[in-house]
Backbone bond lengths (Angstrom), bond angles and torsions (degrees), N, CA, C in turn:
res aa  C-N    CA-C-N  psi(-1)  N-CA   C-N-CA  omega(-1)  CA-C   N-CA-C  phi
1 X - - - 1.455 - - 1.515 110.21 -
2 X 1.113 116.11 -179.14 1.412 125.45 -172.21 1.492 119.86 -82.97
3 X 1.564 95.67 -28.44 1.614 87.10 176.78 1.266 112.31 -98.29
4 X 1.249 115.72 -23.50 1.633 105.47 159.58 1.623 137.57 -59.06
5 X 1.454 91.75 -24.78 1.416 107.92 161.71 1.726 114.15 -58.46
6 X 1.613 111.54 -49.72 1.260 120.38 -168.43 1.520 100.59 -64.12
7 X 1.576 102.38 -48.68 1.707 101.11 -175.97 1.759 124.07 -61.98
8 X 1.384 109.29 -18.08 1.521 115.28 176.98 1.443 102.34 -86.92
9 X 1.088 134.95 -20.91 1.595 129.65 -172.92 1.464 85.28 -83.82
10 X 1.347 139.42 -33.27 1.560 122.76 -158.04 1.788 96.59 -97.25
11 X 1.144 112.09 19.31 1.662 107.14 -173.52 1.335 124.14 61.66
12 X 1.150 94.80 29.95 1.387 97.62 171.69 1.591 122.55 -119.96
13 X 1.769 106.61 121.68 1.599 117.94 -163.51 1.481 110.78 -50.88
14 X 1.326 129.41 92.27 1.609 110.81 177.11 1.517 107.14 -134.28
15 X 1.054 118.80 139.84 1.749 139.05 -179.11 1.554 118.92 -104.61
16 X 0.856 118.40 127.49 1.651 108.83 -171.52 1.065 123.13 -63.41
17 X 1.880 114.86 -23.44 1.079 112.35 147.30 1.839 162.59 44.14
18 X 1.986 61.09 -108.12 1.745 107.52 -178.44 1.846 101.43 -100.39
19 X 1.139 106.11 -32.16 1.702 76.79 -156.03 1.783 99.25 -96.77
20 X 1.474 108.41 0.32 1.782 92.52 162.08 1.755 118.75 -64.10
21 X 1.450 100.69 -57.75 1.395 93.45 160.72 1.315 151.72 -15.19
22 X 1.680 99.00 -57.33 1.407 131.78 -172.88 1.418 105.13 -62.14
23 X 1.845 94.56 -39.32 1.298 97.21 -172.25 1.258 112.49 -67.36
24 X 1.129 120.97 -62.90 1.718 145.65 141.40 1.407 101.42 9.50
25 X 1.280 137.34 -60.25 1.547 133.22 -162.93 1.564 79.75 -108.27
26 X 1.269 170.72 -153.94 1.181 141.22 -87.15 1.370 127.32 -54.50
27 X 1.660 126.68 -16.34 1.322 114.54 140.02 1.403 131.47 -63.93
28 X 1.227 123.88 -33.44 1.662 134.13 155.66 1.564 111.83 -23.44
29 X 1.128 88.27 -69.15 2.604 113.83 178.64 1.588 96.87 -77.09
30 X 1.612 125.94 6.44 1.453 106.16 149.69 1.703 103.21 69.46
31 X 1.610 101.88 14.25 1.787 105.46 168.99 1.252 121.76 -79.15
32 X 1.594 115.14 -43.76 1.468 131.08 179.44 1.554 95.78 -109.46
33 X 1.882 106.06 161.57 1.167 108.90 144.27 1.452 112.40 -141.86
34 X 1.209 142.26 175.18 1.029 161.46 156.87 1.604 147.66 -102.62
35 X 1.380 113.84 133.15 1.528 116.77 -175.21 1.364 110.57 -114.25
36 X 1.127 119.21 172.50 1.610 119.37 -172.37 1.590 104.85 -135.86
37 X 1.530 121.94 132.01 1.224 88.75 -133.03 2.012 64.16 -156.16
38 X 1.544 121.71 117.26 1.876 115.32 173.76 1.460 99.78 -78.66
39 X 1.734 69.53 159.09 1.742 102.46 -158.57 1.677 96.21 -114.54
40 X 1.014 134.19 154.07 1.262 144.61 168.12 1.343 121.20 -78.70
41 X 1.184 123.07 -27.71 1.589 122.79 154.18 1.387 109.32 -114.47
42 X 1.498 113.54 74.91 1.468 109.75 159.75 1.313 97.25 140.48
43 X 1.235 97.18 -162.93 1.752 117.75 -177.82 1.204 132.86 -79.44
44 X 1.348 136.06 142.50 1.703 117.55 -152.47 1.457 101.13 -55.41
45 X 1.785 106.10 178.44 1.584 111.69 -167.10 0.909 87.70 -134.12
46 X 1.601 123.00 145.40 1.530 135.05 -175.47 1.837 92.54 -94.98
47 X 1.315 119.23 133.72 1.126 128.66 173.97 1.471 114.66 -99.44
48 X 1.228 137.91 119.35 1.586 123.11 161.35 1.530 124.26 -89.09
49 X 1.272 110.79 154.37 1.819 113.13 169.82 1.284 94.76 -152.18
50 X 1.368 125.64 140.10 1.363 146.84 113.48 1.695 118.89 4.08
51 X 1.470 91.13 95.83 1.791 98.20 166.49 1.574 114.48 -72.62
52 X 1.107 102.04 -178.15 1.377 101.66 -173.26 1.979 106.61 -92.92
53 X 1.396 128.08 -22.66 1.007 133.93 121.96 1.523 122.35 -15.33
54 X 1.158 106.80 -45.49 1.553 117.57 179.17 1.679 124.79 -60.19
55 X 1.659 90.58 -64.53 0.818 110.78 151.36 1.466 150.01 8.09
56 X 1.556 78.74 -90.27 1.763 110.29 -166.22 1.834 88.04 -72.46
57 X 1.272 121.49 -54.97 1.463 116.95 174.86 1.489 120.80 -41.21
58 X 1.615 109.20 -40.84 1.549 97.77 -175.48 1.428 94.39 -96.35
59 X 1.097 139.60 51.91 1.796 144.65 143.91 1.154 95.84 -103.01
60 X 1.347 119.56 -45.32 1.703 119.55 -170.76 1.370 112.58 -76.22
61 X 1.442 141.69 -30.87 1.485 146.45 113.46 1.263 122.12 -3.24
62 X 1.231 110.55 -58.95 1.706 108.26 -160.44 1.684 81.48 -78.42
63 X 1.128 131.12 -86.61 1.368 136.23 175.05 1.585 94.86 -3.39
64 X 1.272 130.41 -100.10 1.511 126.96 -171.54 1.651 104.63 -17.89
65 X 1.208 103.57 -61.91 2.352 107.13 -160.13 1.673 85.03 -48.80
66 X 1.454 107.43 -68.36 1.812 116.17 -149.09 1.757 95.69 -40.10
67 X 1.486 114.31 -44.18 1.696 122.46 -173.97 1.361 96.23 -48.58
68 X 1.298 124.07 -59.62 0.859 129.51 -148.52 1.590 123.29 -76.41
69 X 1.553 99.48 -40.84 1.642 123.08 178.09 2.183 93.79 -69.93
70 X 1.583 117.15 -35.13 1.061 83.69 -177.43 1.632 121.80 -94.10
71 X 1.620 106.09 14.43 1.561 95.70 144.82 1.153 131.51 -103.11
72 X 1.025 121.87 -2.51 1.174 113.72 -176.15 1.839 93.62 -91.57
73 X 0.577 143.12 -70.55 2.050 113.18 141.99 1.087 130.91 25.90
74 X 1.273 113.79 -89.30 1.448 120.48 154.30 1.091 134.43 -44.49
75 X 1.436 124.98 -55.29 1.746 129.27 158.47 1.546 106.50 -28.65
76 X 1.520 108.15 -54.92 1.935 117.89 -169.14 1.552 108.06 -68.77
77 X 1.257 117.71 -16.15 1.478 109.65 -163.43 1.784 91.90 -110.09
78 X 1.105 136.65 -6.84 1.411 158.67 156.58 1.847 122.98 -57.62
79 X 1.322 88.34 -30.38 1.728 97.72 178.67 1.531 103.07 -81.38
Protein backbone atom coordinates (compact mmCIF):
# COMPACT_ATOMS: atom_id res chain seq x y z
CA UNK A 1 0.00 0.00 0.00
CA UNK A 2 0.92 3.49 -0.14
CA UNK A 3 1.50 4.25 3.23
CA UNK A 4 3.63 1.56 3.85
CA UNK A 5 5.50 2.50 1.03
CA UNK A 6 5.73 6.11 2.59
CA UNK A 7 6.67 4.51 5.98
CA UNK A 8 9.67 2.31 4.50
CA UNK A 9 11.21 5.28 2.59
CA UNK A 10 11.24 7.17 6.09
CA UNK A 11 13.09 4.10 7.81
CA UNK A 12 10.71 3.05 9.42
CA UNK A 13 10.34 -1.03 10.12
CA UNK A 14 6.66 -1.71 9.11
CA UNK A 15 4.92 -5.02 7.78
CA UNK A 16 1.50 -4.98 6.60
CA UNK A 17 0.89 -7.31 8.89
CA UNK A 18 0.92 -5.17 11.85
CA UNK A 19 -0.17 -1.93 10.79
CA UNK A 20 -3.77 -3.03 9.36
CA UNK A 21 -4.56 -3.99 12.73
CA UNK A 22 -3.07 -1.04 14.33
CA UNK A 23 -5.15 0.62 12.17
CA UNK A 24 -8.06 -1.51 13.14
CA UNK A 25 -7.74 -0.71 16.99
CA UNK A 26 -7.28 3.06 16.64
CA UNK A 27 -10.53 3.20 14.84
CA UNK A 28 -11.95 0.81 17.60
CA UNK A 29 -10.60 3.90 20.56
CA UNK A 30 -12.47 6.30 18.08
CA UNK A 31 -8.72 7.88 17.20
CA UNK A 32 -8.92 7.55 13.41
CA UNK A 33 -11.74 7.34 11.09
CA UNK A 34 -12.26 6.42 7.71
CA UNK A 35 -14.00 7.03 4.25
CA UNK A 36 -14.17 4.94 1.25
CA UNK A 37 -13.68 6.80 -1.47
CA UNK A 38 -13.28 4.89 -5.86
CA UNK A 39 -10.21 4.73 -7.34
CA UNK A 40 -9.70 4.75 -11.05
CA UNK A 41 -7.55 1.78 -11.25
CA UNK A 42 -9.33 -0.54 -9.07
CA UNK A 43 -11.49 -0.90 -6.19
CA UNK A 44 -12.57 1.85 -3.84
CA UNK A 45 -9.75 2.96 -1.27
CA UNK A 46 -10.40 3.26 2.33
CA UNK A 47 -9.01 6.68 3.34
CA UNK A 48 -7.99 7.45 7.05
CA UNK A 49 -7.95 10.87 9.11
CA UNK A 50 -7.49 11.72 12.57
CA UNK A 51 -10.56 12.37 14.83
CA UNK A 52 -10.46 14.87 17.07
CA UNK A 53 -10.30 12.15 19.85
CA UNK A 54 -7.27 11.48 17.92
CA UNK A 55 -6.00 14.29 18.20
CA UNK A 56 -6.16 15.33 21.64
CA UNK A 57 -4.19 11.83 22.29
CA UNK A 58 -1.38 12.65 19.95
CA UNK A 59 -0.85 16.15 22.01
CA UNK A 60 -0.88 13.91 24.96
CA UNK A 61 1.88 11.70 23.09
CA UNK A 62 3.94 14.32 21.89
CA UNK A 63 3.94 15.77 25.52
CA UNK A 64 5.05 12.19 26.96
CA UNK A 65 8.33 11.77 24.02
CA UNK A 66 9.44 15.73 24.55
CA UNK A 67 9.42 14.60 28.75
CA UNK A 68 11.06 12.07 27.95
CA UNK A 69 13.70 13.07 25.12
CA UNK A 70 14.44 15.93 27.63
CA UNK A 71 15.79 13.44 30.03
CA UNK A 72 17.22 11.40 28.46
CA UNK A 73 19.21 14.76 27.47
CA UNK A 74 19.97 15.49 30.58
CA UNK A 75 21.07 12.00 31.78
CA UNK A 76 23.65 12.37 28.36
CA UNK A 77 24.88 15.76 29.17
CA UNK A 78 25.47 14.40 32.98
CA UNK A 79 28.11 11.74 32.02
Amino acid sequence: SDMIKKLKEKELIVVEGTMYPLLNRLKNDELLGYNWKESSSGPPRKYYFITEKGKEFLKELQKTWNNLKNVVESISENK
